[in-house]
RODO-2510 file (C-alpha; in nm, 4 decimals, decimal comma):
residues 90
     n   res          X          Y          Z
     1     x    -1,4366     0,2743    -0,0903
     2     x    -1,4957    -0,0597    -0,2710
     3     x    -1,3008    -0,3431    -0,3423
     4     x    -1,1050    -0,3813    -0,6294
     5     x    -1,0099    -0,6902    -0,8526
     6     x    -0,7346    -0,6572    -1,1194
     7     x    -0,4606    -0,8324    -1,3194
     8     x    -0,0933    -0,7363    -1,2365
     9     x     0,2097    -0,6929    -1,4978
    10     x     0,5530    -0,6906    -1,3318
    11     x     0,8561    -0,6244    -1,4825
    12     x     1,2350    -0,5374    -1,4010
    13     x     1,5963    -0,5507    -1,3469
    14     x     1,6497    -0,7230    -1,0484
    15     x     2,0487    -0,6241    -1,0569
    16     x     1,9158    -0,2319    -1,0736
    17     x     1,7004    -0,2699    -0,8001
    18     x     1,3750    -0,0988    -1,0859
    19     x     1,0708    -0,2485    -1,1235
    20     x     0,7317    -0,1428    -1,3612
    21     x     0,4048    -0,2257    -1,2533
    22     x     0,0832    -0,2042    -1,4532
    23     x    -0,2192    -0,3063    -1,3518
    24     x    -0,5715    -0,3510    -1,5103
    25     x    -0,8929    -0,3688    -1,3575
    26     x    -1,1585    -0,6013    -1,4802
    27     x    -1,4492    -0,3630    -1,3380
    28     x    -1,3526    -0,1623    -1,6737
    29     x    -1,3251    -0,4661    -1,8550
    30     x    -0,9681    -0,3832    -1,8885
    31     x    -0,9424    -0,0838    -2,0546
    32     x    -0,7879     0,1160    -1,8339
    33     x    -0,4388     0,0486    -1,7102
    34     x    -0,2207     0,2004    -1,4588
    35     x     0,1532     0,1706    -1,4441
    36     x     0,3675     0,2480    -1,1159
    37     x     0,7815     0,2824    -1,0791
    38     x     0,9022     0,0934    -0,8363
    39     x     1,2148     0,0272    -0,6322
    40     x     1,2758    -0,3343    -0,4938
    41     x     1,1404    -0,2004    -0,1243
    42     x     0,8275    -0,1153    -0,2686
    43     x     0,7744    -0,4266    -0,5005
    44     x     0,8117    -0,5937    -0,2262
    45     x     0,5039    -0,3701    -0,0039
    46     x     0,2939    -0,4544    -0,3462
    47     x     0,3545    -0,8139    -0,3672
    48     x     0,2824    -0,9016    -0,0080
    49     x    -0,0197    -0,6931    -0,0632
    50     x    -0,1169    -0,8874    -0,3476
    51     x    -0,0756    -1,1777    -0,2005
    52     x     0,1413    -1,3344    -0,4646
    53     x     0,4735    -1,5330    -0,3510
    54     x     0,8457    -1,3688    -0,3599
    55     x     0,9784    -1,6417    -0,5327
    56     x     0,7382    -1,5632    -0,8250
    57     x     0,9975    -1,2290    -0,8902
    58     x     1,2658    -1,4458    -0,9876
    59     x     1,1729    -1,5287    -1,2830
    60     x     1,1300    -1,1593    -1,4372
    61     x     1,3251    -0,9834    -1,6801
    62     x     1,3544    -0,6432    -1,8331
    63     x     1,1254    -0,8019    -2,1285
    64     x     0,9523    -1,0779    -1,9013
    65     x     0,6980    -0,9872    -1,6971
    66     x     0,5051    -1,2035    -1,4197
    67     x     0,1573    -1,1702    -1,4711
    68     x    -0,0506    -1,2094    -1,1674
    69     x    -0,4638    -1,2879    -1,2438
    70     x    -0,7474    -1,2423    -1,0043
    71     x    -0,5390    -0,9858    -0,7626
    72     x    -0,8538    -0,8505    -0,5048
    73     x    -0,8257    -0,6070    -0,2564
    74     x    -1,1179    -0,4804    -0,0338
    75     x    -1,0057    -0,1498    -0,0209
    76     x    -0,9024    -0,0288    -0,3463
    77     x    -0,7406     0,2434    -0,1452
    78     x    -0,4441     0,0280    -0,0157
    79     x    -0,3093     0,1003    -0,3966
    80     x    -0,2395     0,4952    -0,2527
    81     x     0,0709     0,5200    -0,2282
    82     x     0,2530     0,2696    -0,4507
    83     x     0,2577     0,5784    -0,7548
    84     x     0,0443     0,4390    -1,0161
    85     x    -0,0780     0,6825    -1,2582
    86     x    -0,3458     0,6180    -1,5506
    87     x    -0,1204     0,5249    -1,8679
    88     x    -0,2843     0,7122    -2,1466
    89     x    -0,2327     0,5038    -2,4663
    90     x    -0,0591     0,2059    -2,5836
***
């Protein structure tokens, strides 16, 4: 499967331990987004994966998000698993 390069939303409530995730890939010139649930163990898995730093999650809120550009995987395949699903409108 080929690599995949996208731009990552993150938001949450660090004191309830729920995050969102939505991510966009430029191969469809972002018009297609994806949005995953996520519990702090598994924000975690995704981050490292993205390669972004921990300390980056501080700063989100409920109505904040940390937006990470240029994310790239080689395998878009290491994605499986995290939940997303294709968010179908707005």
């Amino acid at each position: 499967m080929p690599g995949i390069s996208f731009q990552a939303l993150i938001w949450g409530d660090a004191e309830s331990g729920q995050f969102r995730v939505q991510i966009r890939p430029y191969q469809y010139n972002g018009a297609k987004t994806y949005v995953a649930l996520m519990n702090a163990e598994r924000l975690s898995d995704f981050v490292a994966l993205s390669g972004a730093d921990l300390k980056d999650l501080s700063g989100i809120t409920p109505k904040k998000a940390l937006v990470l550009e240029g994310v790239e995987l080689e395998e878009a395949s290491d994605l499986t698993g995290f939940g997303f699903t294709l968010q179908q409108g707005p």
